[in-house]
C-alpha positions in Angstrom: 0.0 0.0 0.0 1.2 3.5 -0.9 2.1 5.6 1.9 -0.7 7.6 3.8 1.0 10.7 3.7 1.5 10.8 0.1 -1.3 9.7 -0.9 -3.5 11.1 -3.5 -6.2 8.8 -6.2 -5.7 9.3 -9.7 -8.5 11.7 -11.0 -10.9 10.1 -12.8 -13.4 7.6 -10.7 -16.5 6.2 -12.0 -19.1 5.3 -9.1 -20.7 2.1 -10.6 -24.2 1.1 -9.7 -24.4 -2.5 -8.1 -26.0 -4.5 -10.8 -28.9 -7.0 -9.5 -30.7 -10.1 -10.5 -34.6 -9.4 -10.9 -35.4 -10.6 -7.8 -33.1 -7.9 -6.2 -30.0 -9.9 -5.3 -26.7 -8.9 -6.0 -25.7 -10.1 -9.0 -21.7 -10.5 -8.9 -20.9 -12.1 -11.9 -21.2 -9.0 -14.0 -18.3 -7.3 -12.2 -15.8 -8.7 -14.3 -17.5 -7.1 -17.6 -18.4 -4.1 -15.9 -14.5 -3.5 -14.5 -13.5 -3.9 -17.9 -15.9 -1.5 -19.3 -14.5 1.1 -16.8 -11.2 0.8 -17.5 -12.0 1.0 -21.6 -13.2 3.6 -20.8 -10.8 5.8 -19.4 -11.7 5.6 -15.6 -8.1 4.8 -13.3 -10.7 4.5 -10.0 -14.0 3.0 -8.7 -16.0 4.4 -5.8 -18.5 1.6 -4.4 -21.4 0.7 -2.3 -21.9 4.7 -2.1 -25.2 6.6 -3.8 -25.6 5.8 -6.9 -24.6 2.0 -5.5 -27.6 2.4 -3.3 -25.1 1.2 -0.8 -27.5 2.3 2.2 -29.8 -0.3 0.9 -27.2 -3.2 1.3 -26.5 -5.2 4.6 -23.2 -4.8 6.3 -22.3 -8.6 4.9 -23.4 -7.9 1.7 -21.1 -4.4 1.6 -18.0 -6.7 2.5 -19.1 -9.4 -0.1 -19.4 -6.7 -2.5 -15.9 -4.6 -1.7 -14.0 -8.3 -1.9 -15.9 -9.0 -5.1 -14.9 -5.9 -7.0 -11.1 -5.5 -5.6 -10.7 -9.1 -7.6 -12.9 -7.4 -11.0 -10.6 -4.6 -10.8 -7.4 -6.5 -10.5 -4.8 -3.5 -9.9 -6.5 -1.7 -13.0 -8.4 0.7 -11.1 -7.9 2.4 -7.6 -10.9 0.9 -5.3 -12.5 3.5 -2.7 -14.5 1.5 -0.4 -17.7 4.0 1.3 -18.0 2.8 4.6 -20.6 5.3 6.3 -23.7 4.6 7.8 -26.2 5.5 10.4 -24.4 3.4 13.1 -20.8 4.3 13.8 -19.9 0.8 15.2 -21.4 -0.7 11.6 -18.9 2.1 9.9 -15.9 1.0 11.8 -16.8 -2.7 11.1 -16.6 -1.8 7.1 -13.6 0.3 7.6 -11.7 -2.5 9.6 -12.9 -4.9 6.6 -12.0 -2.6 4.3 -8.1 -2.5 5.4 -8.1 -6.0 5.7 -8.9 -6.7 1.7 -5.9 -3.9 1.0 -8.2 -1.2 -0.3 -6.8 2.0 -1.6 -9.0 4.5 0.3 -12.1 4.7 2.1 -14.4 7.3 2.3 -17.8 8.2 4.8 -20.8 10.2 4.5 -22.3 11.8 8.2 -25.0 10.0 9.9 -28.2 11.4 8.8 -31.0 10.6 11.4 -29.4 11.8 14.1 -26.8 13.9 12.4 -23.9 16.1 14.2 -24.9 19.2 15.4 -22.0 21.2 14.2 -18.5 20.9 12.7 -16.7 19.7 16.2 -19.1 17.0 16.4 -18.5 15.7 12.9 -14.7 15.8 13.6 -15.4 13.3 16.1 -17.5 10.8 13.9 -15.0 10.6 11.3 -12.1 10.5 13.8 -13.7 6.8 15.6 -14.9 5.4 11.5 -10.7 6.4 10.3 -9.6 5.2 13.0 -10.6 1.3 12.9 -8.4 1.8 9.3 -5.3 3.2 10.7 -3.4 2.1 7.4 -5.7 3.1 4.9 -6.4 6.6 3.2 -9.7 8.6 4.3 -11.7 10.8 2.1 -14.8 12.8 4.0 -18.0 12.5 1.6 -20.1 15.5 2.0 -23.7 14.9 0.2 -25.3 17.5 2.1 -28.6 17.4 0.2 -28.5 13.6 1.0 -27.7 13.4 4.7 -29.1 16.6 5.6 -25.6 18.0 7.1 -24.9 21.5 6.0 -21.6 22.6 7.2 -18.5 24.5 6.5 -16.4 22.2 4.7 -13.1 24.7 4.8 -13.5 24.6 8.6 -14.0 21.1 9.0 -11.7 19.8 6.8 -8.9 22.5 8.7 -9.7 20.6 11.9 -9.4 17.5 10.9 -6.3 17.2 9.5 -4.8 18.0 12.7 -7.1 14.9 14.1 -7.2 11.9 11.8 -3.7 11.0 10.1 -5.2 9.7 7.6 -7.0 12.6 6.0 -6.9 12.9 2.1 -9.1 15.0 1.3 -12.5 15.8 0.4 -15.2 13.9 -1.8 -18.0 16.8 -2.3 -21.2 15.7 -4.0 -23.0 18.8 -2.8 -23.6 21.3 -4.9 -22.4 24.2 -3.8 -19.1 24.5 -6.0 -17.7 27.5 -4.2 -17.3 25.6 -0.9 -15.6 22.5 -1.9 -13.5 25.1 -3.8 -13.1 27.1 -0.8 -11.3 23.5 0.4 -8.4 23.7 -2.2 -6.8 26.2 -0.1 -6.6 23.7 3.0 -2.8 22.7 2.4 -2.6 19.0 1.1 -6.2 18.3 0.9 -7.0 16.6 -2.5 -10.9 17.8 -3.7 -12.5 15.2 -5.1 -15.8 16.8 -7.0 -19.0 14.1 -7.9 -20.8 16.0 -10.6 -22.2 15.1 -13.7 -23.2 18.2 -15.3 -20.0 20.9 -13.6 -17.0 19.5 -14.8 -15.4 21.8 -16.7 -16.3 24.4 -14.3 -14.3 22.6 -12.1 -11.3 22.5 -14.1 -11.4 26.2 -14.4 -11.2 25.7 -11.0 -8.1 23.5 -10.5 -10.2 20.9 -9.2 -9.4 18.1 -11.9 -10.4 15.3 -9.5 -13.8 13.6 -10.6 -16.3 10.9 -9.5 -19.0 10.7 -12.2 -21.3 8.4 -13.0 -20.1 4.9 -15.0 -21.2 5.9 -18.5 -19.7 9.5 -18.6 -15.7 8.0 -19.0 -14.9 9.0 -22.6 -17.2 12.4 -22.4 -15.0 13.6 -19.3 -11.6 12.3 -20.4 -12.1 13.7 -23.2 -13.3 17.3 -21.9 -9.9 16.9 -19.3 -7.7 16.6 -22.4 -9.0 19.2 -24.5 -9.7 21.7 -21.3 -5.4 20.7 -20.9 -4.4 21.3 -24.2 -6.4 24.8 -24.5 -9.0 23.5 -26.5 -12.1 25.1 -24.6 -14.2 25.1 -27.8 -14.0 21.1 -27.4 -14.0 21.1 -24.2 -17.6 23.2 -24.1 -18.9 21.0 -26.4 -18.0 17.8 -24.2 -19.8 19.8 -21.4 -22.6 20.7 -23.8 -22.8 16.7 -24.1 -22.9 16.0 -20.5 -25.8 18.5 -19.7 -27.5 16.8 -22.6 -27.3 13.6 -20.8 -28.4 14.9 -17.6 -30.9 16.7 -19.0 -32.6 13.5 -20.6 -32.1 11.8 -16.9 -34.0 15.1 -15.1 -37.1 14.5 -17.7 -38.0 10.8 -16.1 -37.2 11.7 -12.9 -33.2 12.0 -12.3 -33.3 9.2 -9.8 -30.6 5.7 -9.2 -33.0 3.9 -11.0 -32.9 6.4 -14.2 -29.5 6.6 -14.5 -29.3 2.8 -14.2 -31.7 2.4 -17.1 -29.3 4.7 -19.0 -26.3 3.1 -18.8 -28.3 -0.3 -19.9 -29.0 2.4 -23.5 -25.2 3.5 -23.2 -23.5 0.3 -22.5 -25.6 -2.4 -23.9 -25.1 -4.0 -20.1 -27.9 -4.6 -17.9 -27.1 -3.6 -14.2 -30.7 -4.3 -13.7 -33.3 -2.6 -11.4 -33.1 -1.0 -8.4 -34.0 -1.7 -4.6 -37.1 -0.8 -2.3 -37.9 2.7 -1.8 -36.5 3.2 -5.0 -39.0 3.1 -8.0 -38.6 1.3 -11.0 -38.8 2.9 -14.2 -41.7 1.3 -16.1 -41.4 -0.2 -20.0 -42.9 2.8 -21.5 -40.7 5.2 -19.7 -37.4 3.2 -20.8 -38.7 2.7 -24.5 -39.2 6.5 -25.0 -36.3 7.6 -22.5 -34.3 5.5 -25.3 -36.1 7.3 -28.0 -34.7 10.7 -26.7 -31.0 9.5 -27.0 -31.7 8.4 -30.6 -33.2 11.2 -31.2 -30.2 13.2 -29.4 -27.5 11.2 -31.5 -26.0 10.5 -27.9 -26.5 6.6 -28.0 -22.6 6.2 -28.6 -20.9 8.3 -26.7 -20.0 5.5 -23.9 -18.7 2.8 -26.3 -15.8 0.7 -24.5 -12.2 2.3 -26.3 -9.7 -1.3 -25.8 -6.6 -0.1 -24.6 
């Protein structure tokens, strides 16, 4: 394992969804296909059993299953960030102390969101008892504040913890509030990892390169990266023009896990199947004419594997 310290991920992570049999079980033998499809398509990292995972709607055992399962799929090809938060801080260690065991390359945690921290001090002490049952293994904070309810300063917070928890990375902000997770850069060797679809190249304007994006969105941000790094903004917009397109089709049915899963089934040609109670499924009709707009929006190929 690299060393703490030094440690940064490379900067483009996909966060996969957990693909399921019908009857809602996990269905593991599709990891293999799907690791490959990440890495063809430009992703170095995977960030599991977080939102898009529905990892709150997995058992502890079937989070551990599920970490073991894709560190053999990815087979050294891709950096694995294991999400280990829950409502139950003892559950969070458990998956952290798991987590270190398998070899992992970093974990990250959300806050508990029932009864959630009342303020920035209290947080510190959260993540300080999950990092600390992986004394050995890189820790990422994940602020989703629109998810968990937990609105705080993230410059402060992450400030005081990296004098408390050794093992402080850096930040993985999926809020939406671009100005404070940029606010974060300035914390000294803090890495800002940003999980957007649709604000990308805003965030390169911003020096904040790092990405976690959904799985079928490899080749449209590579791309944008490379162009954005070789002054080609003109490409670059366009790329960004793509991505909004995207999420724009996603917002008309709903926006939801269970959209974007249907999407990447139109994108990939791979069936990650549907989603887990309280989630809705996406009817038929809604899929038929949900494909129908990306034919109609000459998108359909845009997340074609590239073999390396």
């Amino acid at each position: 394992m690299a060393n703490v310290s030094t440690f940064r991920l490379k900067e483009l992570i996909a966060a996969p969804f957990t693909p399921l049999n019908q009857d809602g079980e996990i269905n593991y033998s599709l990891l293999a296909q799907y690791a490959d499809y990440m890495v063809n398509t430009n992703f170095t990292g995977i960030f599991i059993n977080g939102s898009l995972a529905e990892g709150l709607s997995m058992t502890l055992d079937e989070r551990k299953r599920l970490a073991e399962a894709w560190m053999k799929a990815s087979d050294g090809r891709l950096q694995v960030v294991v999400h280990v938060g829950t409502n139950c801080i003892k559950d969070a260690q458990e998956l952290a102390r798991h987590a270190e065991e398998i070899k992992v390359d970093a974990i990250a945690a959300f806050s508990p969101s029932y009864y959630k921290p009342e303020n920035e001090e209290v947080l510190l002490e959260v993540m300080s008892q999950i990092s600390s049952a992986a004394p050995n293994t890189p820790f990422y904070y994940y602020d989703i504040n629109f998810c968990t309810g937990l609105y705080i300063n993230a410059r402060k917070f992450m400030e005081m913890a990296k004098k408390k928890i050794p093992t402080l990375r850096g930040l993985k902000n999926s809020s939406r509030e671009l100005p404070d997770a940029h606010a974060v850069t300035k914390v000294e060797d803090c890495q800002v990892l940003i999980g957007t679809d649709v604000q990308y190249l805003s965030c390169l304007a911003l020096e904040m390169p790092g990405v976690v994006v959904a799985s079928y969105l490899g080749n449209v941000f590579s791309d944008m990266r490379k162009a954005f790094d070789s002054g080609d903004v003109t490409t670059a917009r366009k790329l960004q023009n793509t991505a909004e397109a995207v999420n724009s089709i996603r917002a008309k049915y709903g926006g939801g896990i269970n959209v974007a899963k249907y999407i990447f089934k139109i994108l990939t040609g791979m069936d990650v199947g549907p989603v887990r109670l309280p989630l809705r499924q996406m009817s038929l009709d809604q899929f038929e004419n949900m494909k129908k707009d990306f034919n109609s929006a000459d998108l359909v190929n845009i997340s074609q594997p590239r073999e390396q």
